[in-house]
N, CA, C and O atoms as CSV, one atom per row, in Angstrom:
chain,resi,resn,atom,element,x,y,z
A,1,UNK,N,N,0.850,-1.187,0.000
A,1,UNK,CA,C,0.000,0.000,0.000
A,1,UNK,C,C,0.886,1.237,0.000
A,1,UNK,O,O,1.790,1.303,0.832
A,2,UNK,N,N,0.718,2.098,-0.760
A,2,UNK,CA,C,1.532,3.356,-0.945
A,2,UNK,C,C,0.769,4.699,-0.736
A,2,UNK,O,O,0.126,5.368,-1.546
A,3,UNK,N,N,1.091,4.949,0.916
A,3,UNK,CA,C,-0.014,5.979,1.579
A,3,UNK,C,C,1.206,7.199,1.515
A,3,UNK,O,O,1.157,8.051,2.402
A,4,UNK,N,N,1.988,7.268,0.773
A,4,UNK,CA,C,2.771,8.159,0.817
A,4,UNK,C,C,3.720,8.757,2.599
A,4,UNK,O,O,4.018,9.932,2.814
A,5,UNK,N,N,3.937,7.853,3.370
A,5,UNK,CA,C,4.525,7.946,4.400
A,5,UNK,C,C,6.221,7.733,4.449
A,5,UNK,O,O,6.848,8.295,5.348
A,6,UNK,N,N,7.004,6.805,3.332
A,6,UNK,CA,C,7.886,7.453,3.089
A,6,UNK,C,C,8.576,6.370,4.123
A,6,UNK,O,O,9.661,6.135,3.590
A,7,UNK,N,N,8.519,5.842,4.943
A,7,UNK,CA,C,8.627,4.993,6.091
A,7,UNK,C,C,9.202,6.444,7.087
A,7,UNK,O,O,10.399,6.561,7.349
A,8,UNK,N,N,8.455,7.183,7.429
A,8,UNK,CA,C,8.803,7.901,8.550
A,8,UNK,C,C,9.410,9.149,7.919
A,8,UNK,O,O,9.447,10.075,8.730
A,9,UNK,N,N,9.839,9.416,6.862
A,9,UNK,CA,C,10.046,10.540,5.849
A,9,UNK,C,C,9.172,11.779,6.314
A,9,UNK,O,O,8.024,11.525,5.950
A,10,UNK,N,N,9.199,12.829,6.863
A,10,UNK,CA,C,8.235,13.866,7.358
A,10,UNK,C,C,8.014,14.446,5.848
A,10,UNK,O,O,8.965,14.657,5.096
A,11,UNK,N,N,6.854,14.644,5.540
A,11,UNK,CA,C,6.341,15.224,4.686
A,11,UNK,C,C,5.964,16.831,4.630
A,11,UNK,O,O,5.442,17.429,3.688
A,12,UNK,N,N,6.374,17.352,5.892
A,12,UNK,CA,C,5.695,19.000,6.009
A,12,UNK,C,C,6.392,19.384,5.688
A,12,UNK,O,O,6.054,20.422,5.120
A,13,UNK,N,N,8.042,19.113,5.623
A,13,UNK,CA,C,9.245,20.294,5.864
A,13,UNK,C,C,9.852,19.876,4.475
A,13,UNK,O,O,9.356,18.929,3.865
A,14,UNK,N,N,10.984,20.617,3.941
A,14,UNK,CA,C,11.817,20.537,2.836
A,14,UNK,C,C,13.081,21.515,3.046
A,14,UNK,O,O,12.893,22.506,3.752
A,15,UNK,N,N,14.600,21.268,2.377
A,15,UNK,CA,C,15.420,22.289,2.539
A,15,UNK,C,C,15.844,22.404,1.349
A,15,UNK,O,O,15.737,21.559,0.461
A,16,UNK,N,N,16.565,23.921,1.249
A,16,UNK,CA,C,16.794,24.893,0.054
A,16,UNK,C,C,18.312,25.103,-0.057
A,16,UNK,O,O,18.961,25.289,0.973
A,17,UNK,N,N,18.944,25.080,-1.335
A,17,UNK,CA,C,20.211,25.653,-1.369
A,17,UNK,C,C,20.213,26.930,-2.748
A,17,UNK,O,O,19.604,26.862,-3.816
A,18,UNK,N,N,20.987,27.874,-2.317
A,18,UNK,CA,C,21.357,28.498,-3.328
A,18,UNK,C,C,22.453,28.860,-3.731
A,18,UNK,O,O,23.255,28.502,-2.868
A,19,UNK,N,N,23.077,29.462,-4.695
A,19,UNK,CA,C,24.472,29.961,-4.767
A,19,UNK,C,C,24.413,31.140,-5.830
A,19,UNK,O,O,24.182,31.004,-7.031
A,20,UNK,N,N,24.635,32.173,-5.238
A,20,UNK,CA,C,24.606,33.304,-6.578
A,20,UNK,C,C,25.919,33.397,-6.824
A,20,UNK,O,O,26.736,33.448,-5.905
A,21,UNK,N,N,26.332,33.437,-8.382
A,21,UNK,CA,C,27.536,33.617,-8.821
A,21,UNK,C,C,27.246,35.640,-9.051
A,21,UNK,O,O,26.328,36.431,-9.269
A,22,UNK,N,N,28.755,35.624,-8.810
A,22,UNK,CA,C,29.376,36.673,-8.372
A,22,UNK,C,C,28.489,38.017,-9.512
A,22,UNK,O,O,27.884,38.957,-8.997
A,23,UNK,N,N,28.574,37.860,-10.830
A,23,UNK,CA,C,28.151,38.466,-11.808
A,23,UNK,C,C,26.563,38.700,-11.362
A,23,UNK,O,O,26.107,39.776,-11.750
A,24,UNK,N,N,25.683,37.878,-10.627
A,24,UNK,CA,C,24.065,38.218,-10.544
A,24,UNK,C,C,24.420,38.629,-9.161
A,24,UNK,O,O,23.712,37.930,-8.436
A,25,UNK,N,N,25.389,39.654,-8.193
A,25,UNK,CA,C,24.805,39.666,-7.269
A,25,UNK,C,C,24.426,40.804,-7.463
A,25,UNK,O,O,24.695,41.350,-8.534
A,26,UNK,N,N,23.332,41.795,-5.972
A,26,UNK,CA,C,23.030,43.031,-6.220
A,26,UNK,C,C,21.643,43.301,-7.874
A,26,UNK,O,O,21.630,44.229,-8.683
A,27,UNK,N,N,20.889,42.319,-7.806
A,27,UNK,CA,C,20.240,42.902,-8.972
A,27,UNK,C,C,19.266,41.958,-8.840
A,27,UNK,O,O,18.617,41.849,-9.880
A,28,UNK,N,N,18.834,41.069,-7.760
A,28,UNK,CA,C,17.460,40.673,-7.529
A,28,UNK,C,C,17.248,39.407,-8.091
A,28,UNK,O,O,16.095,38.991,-8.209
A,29,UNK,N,N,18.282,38.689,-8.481
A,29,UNK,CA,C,18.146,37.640,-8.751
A,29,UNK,C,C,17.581,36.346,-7.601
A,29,UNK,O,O,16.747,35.444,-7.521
A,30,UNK,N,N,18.703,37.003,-6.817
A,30,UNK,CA,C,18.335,35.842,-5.505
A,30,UNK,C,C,16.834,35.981,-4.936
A,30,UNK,O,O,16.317,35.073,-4.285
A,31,UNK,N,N,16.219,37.113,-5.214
A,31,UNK,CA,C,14.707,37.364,-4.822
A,31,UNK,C,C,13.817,36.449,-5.467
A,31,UNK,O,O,12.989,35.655,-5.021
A,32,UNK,N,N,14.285,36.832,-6.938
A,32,UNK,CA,C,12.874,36.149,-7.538
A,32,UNK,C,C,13.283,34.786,-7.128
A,32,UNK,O,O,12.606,34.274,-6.236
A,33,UNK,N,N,14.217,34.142,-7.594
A,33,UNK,CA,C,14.542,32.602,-6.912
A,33,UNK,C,C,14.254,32.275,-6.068
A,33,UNK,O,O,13.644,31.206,-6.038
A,34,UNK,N,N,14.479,32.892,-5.040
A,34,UNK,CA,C,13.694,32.225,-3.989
A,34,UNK,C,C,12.160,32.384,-3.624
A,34,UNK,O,O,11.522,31.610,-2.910
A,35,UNK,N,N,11.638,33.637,-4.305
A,35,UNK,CA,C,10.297,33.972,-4.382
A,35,UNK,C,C,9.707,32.367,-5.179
A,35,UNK,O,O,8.740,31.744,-4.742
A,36,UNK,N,N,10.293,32.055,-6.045
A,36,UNK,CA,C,9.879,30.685,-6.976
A,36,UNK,C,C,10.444,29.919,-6.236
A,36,UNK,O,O,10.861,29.185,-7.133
A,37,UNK,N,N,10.753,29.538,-5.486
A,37,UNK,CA,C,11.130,28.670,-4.733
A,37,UNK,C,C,10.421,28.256,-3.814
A,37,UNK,O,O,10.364,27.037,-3.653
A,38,UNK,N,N,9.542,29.288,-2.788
A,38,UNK,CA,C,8.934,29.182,-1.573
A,38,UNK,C,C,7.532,29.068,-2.386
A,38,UNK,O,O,6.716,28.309,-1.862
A,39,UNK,N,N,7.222,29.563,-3.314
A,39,UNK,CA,C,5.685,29.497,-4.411
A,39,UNK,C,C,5.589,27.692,-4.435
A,39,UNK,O,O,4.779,26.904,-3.945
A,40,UNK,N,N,6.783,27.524,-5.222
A,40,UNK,CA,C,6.344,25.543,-4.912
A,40,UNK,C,C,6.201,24.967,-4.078
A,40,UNK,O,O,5.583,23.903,-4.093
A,41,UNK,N,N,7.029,25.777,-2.491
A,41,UNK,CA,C,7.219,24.858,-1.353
A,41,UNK,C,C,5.942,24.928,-0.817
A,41,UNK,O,O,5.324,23.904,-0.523
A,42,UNK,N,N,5.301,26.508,-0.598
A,42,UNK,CA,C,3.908,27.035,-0.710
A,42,UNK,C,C,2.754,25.700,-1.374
A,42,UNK,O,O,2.347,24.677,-0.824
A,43,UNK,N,N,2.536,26.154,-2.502
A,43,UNK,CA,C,1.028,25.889,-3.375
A,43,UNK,C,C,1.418,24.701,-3.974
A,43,UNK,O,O,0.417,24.005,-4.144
A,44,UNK,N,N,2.466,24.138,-4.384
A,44,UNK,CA,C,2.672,22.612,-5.230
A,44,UNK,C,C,3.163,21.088,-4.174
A,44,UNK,O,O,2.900,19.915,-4.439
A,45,UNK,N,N,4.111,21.749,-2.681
A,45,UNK,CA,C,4.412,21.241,-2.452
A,45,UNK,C,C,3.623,20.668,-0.773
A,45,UNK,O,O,3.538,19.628,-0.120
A,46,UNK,N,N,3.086,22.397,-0.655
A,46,UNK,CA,C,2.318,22.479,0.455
A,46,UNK,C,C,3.070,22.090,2.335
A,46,UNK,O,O,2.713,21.674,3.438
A,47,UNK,N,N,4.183,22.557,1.654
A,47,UNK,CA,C,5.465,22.096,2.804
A,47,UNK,C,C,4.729,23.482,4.184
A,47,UNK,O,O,4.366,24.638,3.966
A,48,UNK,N,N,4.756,22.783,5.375
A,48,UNK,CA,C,4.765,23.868,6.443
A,48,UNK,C,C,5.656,24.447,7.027
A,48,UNK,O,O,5.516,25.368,7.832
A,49,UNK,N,N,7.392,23.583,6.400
A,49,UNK,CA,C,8.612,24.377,7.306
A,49,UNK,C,C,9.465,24.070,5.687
A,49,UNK,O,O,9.443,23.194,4.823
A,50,UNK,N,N,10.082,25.198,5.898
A,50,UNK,CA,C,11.382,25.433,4.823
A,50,UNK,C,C,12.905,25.677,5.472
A,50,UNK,O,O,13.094,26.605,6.258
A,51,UNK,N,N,13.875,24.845,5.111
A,51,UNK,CA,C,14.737,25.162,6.057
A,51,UNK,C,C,16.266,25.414,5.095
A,51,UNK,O,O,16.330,24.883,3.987
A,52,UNK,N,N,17.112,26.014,5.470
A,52,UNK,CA,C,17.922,26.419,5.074
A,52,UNK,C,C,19.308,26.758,5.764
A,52,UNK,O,O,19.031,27.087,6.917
A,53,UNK,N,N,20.788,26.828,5.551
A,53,UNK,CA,C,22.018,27.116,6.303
A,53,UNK,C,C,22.373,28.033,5.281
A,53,UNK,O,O,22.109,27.954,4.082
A,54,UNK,N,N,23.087,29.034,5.973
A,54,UNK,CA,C,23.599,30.469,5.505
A,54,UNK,C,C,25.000,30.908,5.976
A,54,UNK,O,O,24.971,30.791,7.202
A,55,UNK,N,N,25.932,31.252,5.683
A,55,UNK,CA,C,27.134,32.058,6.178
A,55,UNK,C,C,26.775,33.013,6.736
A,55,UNK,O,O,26.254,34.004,6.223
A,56,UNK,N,N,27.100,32.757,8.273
A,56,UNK,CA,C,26.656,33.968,9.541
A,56,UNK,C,C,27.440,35.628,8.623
A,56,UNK,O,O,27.231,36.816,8.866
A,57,UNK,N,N,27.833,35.339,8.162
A,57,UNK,CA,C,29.213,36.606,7.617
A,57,UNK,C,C,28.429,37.402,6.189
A,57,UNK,O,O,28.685,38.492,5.677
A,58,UNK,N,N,27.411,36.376,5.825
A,58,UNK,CA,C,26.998,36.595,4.242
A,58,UNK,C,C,25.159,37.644,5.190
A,58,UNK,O,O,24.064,37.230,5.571
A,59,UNK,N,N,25.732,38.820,5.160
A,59,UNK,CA,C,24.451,39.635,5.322
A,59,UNK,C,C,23.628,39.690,4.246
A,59,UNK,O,O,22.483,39.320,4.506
A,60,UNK,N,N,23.781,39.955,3.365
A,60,UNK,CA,C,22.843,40.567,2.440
A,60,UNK,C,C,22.161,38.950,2.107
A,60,UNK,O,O,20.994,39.094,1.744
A,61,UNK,N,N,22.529,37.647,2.132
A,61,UNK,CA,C,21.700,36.601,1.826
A,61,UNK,C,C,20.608,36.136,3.281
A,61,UNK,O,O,19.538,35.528,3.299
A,62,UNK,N,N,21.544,36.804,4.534
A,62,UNK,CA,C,20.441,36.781,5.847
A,62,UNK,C,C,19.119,38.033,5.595
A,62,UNK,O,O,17.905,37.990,5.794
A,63,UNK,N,N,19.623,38.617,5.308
A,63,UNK,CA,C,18.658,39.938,4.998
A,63,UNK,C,C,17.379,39.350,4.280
A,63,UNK,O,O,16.233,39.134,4.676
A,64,UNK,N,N,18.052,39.166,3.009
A,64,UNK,CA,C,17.067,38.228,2.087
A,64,UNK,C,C,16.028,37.160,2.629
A,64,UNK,O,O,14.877,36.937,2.252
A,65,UNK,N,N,16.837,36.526,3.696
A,65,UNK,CA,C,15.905,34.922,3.890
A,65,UNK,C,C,14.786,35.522,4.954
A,65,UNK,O,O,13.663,35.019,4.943
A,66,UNK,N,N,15.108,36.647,5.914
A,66,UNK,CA,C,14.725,37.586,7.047
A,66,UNK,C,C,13.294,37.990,6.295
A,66,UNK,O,O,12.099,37.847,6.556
A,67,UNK,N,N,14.070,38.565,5.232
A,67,UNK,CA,C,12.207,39.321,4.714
A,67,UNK,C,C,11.448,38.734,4.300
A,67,UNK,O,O,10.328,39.198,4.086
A,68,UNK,N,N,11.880,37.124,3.958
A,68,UNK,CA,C,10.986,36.027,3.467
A,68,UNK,C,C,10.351,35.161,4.507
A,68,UNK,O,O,9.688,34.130,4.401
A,69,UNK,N,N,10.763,35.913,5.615
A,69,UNK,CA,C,9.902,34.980,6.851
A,69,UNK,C,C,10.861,33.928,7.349
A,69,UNK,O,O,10.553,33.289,8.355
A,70,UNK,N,N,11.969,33.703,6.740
A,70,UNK,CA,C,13.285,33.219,7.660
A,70,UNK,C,C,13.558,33.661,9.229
A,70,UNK,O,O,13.474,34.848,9.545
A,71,UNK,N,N,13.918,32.545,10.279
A,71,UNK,CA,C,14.351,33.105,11.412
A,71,UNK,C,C,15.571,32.208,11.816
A,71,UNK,O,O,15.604,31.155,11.179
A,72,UNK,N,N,16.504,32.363,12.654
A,72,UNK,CA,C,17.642,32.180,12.828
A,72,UNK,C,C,17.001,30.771,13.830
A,72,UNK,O,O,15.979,30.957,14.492
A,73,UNK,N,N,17.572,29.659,13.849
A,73,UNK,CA,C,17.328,28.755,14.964
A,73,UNK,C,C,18.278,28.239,15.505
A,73,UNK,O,O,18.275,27.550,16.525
A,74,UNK,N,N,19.681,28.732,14.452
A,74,UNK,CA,C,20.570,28.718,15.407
A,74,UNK,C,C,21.786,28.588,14.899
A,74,UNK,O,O,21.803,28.419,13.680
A,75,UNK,N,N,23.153,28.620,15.624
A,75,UNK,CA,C,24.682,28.499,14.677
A,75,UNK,C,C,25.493,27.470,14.658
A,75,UNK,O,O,25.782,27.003,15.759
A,76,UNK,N,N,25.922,27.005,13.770
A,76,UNK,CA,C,26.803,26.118,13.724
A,76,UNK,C,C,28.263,26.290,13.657
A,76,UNK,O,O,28.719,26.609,12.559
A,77,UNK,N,N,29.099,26.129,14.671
A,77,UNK,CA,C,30.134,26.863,14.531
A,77,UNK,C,C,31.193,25.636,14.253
A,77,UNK,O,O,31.240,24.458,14.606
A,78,UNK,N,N,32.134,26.611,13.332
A,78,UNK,CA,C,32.912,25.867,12.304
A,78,UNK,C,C,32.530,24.933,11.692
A,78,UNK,O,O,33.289,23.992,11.461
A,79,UNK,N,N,31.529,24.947,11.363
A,79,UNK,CA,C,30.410,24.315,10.262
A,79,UNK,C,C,31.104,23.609,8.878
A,79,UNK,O,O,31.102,22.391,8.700
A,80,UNK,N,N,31.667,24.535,7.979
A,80,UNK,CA,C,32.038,24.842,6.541
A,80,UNK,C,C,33.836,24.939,6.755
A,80,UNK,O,O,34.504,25.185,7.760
A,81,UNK,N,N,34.198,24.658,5.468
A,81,UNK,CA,C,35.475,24.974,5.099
A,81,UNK,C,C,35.421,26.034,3.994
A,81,UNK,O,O,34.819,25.804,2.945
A,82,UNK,N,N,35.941,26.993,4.184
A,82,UNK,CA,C,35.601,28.091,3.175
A,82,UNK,C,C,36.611,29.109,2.579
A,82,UNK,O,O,36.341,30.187,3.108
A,83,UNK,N,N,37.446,29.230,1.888
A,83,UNK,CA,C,38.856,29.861,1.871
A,83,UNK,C,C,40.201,29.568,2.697
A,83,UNK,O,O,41.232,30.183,2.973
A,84,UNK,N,N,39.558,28.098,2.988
A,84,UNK,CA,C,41.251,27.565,3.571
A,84,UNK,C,C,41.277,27.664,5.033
A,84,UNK,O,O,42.210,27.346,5.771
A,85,UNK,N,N,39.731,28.316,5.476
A,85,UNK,CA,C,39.201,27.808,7.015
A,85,UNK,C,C,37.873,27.514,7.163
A,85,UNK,O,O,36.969,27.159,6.407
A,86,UNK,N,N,38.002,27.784,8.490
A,86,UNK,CA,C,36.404,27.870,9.222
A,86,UNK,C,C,35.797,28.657,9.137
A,86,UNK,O,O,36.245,29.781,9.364
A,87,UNK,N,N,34.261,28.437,8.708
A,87,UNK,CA,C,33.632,29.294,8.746
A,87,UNK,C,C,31.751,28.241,9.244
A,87,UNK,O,O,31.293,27.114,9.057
A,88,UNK,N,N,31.268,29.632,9.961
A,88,UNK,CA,C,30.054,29.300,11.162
A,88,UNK,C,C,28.802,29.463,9.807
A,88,UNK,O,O,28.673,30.391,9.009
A,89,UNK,N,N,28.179,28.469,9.908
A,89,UNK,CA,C,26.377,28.710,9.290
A,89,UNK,C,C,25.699,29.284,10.262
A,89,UNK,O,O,26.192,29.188,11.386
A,90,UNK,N,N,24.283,30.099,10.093
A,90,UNK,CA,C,23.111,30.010,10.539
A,90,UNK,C,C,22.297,28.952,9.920
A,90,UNK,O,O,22.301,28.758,8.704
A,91,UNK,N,N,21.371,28.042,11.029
A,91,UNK,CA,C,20.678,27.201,10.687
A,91,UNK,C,C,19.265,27.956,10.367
A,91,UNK,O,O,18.454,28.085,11.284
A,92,UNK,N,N,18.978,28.454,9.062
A,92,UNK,CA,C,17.191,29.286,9.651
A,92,UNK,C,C,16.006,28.280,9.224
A,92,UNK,O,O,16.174,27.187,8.684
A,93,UNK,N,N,15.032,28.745,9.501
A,93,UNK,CA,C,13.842,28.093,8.856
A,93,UNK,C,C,12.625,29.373,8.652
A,93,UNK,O,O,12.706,30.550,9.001
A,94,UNK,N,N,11.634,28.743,8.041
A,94,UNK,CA,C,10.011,28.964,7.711
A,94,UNK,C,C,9.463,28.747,8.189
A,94,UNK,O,O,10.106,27.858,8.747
A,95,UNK,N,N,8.319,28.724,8.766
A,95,UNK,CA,C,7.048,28.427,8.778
A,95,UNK,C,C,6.145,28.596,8.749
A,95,UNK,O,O,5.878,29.564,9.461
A,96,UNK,N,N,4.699,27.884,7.929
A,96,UNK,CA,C,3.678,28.598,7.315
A,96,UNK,C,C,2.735,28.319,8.583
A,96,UNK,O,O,1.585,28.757,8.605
């Protein structure tokens, strides 16, 4: 029987990655993307939590996730390897 349960697979939540190359930053790219992004997680996918990790250091992509109803849940420190060190994520999420 295939009730869509996934064997324990949570079905409300989903996570997001992005990467803007250097040439689209500053010009709204990362908006609409993720605007189309949260529209599927929204109305196609009907997800109630969206979750996502960010470079505590990368403001303007916290800014971004902030006005989309992103909240910080928390840091991961020395998370990433990133230019030959450490570097800390924010863990954020959604919820509808």
């Amino acid at each position: 029987m295939d009730d869509g349960d996934y064997r324990g697979q949570p079905r409300h939540c989903g996570a997001i990655g992005m990467r803007g190359a250097g040439a689209w930053h500053r010009q709204g790219t990362g908006s609409r993307l993720l605007g189309a992004l949260l529209g599927i997680a929204d109305n196609w996918m009907k997800l109630r939590r969206v979750e996502l990790s960010v470079y505590c250091d990368n403001e303007a992509a916290v800014a971004l996730y902030r006005k989309r109803g992103f909240e910080v849940e928390g840091q991961l420190r020395d998370y990433a390897i990133r230019n030959g060190g450490y570097a800390d994520v924010y863990s954020m999420a959604r919820l509808r």
